[in-house]
C-alpha positions as CSV (number, residue, x, y, z in Angstrom):
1,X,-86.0,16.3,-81.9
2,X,-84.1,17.4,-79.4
3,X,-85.4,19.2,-76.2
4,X,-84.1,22.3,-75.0
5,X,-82.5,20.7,-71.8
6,X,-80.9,17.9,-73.8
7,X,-77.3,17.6,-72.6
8,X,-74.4,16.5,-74.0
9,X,-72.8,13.2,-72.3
10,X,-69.4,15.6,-72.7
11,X,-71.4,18.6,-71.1
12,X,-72.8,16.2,-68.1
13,X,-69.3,15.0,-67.5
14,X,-67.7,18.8,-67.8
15,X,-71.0,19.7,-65.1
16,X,-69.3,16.8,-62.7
17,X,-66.4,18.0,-63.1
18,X,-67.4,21.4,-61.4
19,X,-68.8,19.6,-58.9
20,X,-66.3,17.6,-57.7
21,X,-64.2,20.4,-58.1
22,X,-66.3,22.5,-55.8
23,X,-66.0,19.3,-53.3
24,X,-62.6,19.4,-53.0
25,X,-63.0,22.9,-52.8
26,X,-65.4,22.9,-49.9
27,X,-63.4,19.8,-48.5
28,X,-60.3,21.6,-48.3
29,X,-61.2,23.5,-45.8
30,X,-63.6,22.1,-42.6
31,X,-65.0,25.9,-42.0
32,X,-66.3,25.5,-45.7
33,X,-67.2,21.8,-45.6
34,X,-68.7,22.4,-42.1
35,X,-72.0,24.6,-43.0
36,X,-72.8,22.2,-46.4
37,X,-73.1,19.1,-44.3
38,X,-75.3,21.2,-41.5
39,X,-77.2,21.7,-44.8
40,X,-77.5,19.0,-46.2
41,X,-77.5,16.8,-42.9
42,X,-74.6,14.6,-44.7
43,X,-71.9,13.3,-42.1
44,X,-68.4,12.9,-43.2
45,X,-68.7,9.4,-43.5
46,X,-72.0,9.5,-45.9
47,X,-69.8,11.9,-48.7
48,X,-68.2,8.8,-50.3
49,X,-70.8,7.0,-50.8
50,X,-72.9,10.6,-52.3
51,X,-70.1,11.6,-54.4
52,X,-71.5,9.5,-57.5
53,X,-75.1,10.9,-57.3
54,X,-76.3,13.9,-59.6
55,X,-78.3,15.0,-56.8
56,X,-75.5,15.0,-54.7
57,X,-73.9,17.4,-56.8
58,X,-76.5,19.5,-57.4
59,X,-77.3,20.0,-53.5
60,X,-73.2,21.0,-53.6
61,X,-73.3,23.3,-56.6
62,X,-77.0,25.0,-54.7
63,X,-74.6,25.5,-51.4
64,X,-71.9,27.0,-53.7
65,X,-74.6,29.4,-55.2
66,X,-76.5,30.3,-52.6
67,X,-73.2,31.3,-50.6
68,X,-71.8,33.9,-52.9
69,X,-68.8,34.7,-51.0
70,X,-67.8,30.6,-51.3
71,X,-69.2,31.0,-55.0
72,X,-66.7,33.9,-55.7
73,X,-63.3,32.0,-54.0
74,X,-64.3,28.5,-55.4
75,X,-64.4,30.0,-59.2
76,X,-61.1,32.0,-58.7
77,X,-59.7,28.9,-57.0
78,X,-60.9,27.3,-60.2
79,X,-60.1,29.6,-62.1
80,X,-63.8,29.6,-64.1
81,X,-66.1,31.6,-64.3
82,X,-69.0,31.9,-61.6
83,X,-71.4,31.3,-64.4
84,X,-69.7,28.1,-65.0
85,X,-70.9,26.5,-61.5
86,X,-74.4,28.0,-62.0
87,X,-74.9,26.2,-65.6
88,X,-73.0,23.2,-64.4
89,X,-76.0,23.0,-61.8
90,X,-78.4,23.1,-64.2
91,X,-76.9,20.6,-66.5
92,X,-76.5,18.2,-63.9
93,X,-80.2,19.1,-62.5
94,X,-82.0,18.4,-65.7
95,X,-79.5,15.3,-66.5
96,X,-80.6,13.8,-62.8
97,X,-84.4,14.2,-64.1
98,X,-83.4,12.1,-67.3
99,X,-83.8,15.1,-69.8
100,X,-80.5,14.7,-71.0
């Protein structure tokens, strides 16, 4: 039997996706990219070799989140739905604690 936070591989890999999405998003732009590596006390340099982890990820999908504003112009950039980036976190969250 399943548990309720079983994932997917093609949900995990859709969950990435918004990630690296938000990345480029975030990337594309240093006064976005700027306050997330304050945050997360990443330098430019350390983001390739990050961009593989599912915590990684998360931490960028938790920035997104907890900065509506970036939340809001990311999704329409992306044309998702906000909701989108906040499930993707979770997927990727419980998949990075091996429940998937």
């Amino acid at each position: 039997m399943k548990s309720r936070n079983s994932r997917t591989p093609t949900q995990v890999e859709a969950a990435r996706q918004v990630a690296l999405g938000a990345l480029a998003f975030l990337a594309s732009d240093p006064e976005r990219i700027g306050p997330f590596l304050a945050e997360s006390g990443l330098s430019p340099g350390d983001l390739r070799g990050a961009v593989g982890s599912a915590a990684f990820h998360v931490a960028l999908l938790d920035h997104l989140i907890n900065h509506q504003e970036l939340l809001i112009a990311y999704a329409g950039e992306a044309e998702i739905d906000p909701g989108h980036a906040v499930a993707a976190r979770e997927i990727l969250f419980h998949a990075d604690m091996g429940e998937d």
